[in-house]
N, C-alpha and C positions, 0 to 999 in steps of 0.2 A: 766670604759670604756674598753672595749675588744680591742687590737691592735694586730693584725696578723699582721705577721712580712714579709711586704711587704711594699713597696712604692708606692703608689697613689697619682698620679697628678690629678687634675681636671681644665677643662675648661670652660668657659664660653658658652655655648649653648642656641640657643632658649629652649621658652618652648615647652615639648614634652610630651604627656601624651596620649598614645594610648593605644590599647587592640587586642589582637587577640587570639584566639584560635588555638592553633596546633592538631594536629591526634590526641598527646597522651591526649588532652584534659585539657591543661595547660593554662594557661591563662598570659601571660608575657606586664608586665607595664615598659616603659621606665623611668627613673623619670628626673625632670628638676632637675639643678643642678648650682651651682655659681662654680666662681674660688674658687677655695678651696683646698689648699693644707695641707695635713694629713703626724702626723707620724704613715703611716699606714693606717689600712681599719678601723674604728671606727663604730662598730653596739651596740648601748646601746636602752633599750627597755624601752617604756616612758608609759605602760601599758595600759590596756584597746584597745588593737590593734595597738595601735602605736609604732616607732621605729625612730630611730634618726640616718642616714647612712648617714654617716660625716657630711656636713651640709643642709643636708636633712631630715624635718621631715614626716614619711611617715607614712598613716594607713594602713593598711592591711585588714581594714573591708570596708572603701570604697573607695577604692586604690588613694585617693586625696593623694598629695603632695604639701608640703611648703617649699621654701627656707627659711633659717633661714638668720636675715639680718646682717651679716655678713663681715666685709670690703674683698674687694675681693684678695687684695694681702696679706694678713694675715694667716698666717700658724696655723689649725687648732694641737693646745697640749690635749687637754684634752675635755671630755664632760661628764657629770654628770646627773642625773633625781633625781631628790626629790619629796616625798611624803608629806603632811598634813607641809606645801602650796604645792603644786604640780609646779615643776618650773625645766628648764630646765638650767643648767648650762654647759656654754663652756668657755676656756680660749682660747684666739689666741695670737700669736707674732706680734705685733704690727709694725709697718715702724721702730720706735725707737729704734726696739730690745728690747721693756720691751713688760712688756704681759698685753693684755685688758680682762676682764672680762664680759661677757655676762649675764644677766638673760633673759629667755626668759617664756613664760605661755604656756602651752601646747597646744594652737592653734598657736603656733609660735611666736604670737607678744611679739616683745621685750618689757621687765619694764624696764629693767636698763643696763647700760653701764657706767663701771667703768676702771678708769687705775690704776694698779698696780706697782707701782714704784719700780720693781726689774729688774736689767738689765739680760737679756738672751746672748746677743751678737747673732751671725748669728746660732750655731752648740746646743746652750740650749736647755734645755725641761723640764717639769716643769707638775706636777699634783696639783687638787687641794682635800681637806678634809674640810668636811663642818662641822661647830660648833655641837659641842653636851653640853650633860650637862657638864658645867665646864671647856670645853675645846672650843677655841674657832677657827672660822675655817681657816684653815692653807695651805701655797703655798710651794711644797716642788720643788726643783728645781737640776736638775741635769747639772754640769757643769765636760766634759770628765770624771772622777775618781773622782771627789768631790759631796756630795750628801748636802743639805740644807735644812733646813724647814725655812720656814719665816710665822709670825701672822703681824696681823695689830699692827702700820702703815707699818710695810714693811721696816725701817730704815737698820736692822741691820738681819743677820742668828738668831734665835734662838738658830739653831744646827747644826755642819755638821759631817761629814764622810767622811773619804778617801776612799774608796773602794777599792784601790790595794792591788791586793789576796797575801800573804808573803810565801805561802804555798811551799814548796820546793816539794809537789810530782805533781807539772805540768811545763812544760816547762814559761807557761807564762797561766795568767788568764783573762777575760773581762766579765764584763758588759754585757749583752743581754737583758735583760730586767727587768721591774723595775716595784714596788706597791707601792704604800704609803696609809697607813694606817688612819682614825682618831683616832687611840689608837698613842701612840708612835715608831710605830714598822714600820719598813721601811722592803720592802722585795727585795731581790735582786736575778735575775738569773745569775748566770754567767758560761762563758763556757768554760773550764780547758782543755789547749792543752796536749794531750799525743801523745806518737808515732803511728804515723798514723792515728790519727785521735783525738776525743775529751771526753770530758765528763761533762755533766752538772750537777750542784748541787744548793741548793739554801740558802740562807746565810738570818735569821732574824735579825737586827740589831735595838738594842734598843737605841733609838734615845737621852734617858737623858741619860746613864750611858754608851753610846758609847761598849755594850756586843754581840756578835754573837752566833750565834748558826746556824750551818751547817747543813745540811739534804740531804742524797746522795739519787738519784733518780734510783730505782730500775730499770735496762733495760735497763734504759739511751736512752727515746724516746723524740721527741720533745715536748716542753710545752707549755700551755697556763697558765696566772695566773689571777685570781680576788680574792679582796676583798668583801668579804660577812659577815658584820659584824665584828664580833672578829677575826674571821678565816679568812683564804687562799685557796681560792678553787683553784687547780691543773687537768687541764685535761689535755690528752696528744692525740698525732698522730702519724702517722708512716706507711711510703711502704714501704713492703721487702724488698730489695737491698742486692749487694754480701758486704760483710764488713771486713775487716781484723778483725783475731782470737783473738787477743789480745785487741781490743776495746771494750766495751760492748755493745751492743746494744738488741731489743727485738728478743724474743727466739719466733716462732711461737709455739712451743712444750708447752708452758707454756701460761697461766692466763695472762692477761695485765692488770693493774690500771690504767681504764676510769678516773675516777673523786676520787681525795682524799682530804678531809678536813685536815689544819693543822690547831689548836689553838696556835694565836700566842705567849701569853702569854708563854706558856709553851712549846712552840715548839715543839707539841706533831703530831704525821701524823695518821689516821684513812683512810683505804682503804673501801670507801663506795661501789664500784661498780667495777667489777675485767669483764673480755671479753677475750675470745681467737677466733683466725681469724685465717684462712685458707692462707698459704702461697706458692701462685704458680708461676710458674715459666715462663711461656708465656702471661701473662698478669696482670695490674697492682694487687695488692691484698697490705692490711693491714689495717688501720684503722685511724678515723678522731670524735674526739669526741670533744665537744663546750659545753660549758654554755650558755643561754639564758636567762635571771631571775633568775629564781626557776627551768630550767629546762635542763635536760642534754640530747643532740643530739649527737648519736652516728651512724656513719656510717660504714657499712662494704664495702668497698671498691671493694672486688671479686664480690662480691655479690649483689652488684649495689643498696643497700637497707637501709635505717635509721631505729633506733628506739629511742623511746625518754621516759626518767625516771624524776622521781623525784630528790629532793636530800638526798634522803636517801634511794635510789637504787631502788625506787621500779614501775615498768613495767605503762607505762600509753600508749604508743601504741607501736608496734613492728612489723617489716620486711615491713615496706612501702618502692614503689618505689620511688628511689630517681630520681630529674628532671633529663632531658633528657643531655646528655654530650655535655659540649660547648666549653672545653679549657679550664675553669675556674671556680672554686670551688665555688659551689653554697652553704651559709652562711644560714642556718634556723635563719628567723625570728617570729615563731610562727605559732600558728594551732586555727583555731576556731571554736570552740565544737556545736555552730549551725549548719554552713552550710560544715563543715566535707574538709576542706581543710587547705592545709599547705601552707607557705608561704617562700620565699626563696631568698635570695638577693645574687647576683652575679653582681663584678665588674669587665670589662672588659677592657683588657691593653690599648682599644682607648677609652679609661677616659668619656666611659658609667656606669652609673649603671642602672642594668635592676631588677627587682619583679617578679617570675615566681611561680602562684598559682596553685600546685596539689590535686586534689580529694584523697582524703582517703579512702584505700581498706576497 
């Protein structure tokens, strides 16, 4: 589950499902939507055209939308998509403050509705890992600086971690963001106050033997994290701004690391895909790059234009116009190699999410 680190409320609306065409030839869908409150904007892609934008299941091939049924005062933690059964999983915060568990089929309808007897309180958050061989599947739960995993029945932690950083070269250390693993390996962001400003790094912690391993982020630009498998995939973003000299921040003069794989066994980082952008001065300029699946959306910013790779860097289209400017950063949810159009989710601060489909140069 992708969470951009922002806050989205959502309301209760009619349904709304229209279509229009603008000049540029764009095609924008409003979607219906329940109360649904997110930590964060949640875009997870449920394949064969479809995408799951909080708790909204949406296609993109025939721009139909489902609300997922959902209890409407329930705060959306987590959402998941499985393959061979094909099944969509959400975790929400229940009235109780414990978290309910959703399955739903990728037409939306729900199979199951289960409760999970681990207390959140009002401020928790909580990911889930789904069984694999021999491991069976796990609710990891973050409570302020204490991190947990819990297996069925849920009685008791498995495992925790304190997360407060000891480290004497930052004034004071937090939490920003968080992965968990189905290996053992919990991943953590956190953001290390120096003078004048900060520094992000990111800390693997093995979850039986309670070990770290540290990894400094070259640039020091903002992050996104997924787990993909074994690995950690890391993309990053960033607009120019003036910055004090003594922080670190991206150097327009040099290479940026779009997307890097870490294995987390080994805690080892591989820079898959490097980018330099154009840093000016009278308008905004830098870069914005996302994972999607399998696929890495990168935008250049000055230059008003995406391109989008594999992950293992290699070119699948390049320099397309990115949609039209609304206020708010419009999210690639996929392109379809038939009818040669991309697809684009942007949610806006009066608690719409709107679909805006462009043609491909």
């Amino acid at each position: 589950m992708r969470i951009l680190k922002a806050l989205t409320l959502l309301s209760l609306l009619t349904l709304i499902l229209s279509s229009a065409v603008s000049a540029a030839a764009a095609t924008d869908v409003n979607l219906p939507y329940t109360v649904l409150d997110t930590d964060g904007i949640s875009i997870v892609p449920a394949g064969e055209g479809r995408v799951v934008l909080n708790g909204t299941l949406f296609n993109t091939r025939t721009k139909q939308a489902v609300n997922l049924g959902i209890g409407a005062k329930e705060q959306i933690l987590d959402v998941k998509t499985l393959s061979n059964p094909d099944k969509i999983i959400v975790l929400t915060r229940s009235k109780e403050q414990k978290i309910l568990k959703y399955s739903f089929r990728m037409d939306g309808k729900l199979q199951q509705k289960s409760f999970i007897n681990i207390r959140l309180g009002d401020q928790g958050k909580a990911q889930w890992t789904p069984g694999t061989a021999g491991t069976p599947e796990k609710v990891w739960v973050q409570r302020d600086k204490l991190f947990s995993v819990y297996k069925a029945p849920w009685n008791q932690a498995e495992a925790s971690f304190d997360s407060t950083y000891r480290d004497t070269a930052y004034e004071y250390s937090n939490v920003i963001d968080w992965r968990a693993s189905s290996s053992p390996y919990l991943v953590l962001e956190y953001d290390g106050s120096v003078i004048m400003g900060s520094q992000r790094y990111i800390a693997i912690v093995n979850m039986n033997d309670k070990s770290q391993q540290i990894l400094e982020i070259d640039q020091n630009p903002y992050l996104d994290l997924q787990i993909t498998g074994n690995k950690l995939a890391v993309t990053t973003n960033w607009l120019y701004q003036a910055f004090p000299a003594n922080v670190e921040h991206p150097d327009s003069t040099r290479a940026q690391p779009l997307l890097s794989l870490i294995d987390l066994p080994a805690a080892a980082s591989k820079v898959i895909l490097n980018g330099k952008f154009e840093e000016k001065y009278d308008t905004a300029s830098g870069w914005k790059s996302e994972l999607f699946g399998s696929q890495l959306y990168v935008k250049d910013v000055s230059a008003h234009s995406w391109s989008l790779y594999d992950l293992t860097g290699k070119s699948i289209l390049s320099n397309q116009p990115a949609p039209p400017a609304s206020g708010h950063e419009a999210h690639f949810i996929g392109w379809d190699t038939v009818t040669r159009e991309a697809s684009f989710a942007i949610f806006s601060s009066s608690s719409q999410i709107s679909v805006v489909t462009l043609p491909l140069k």
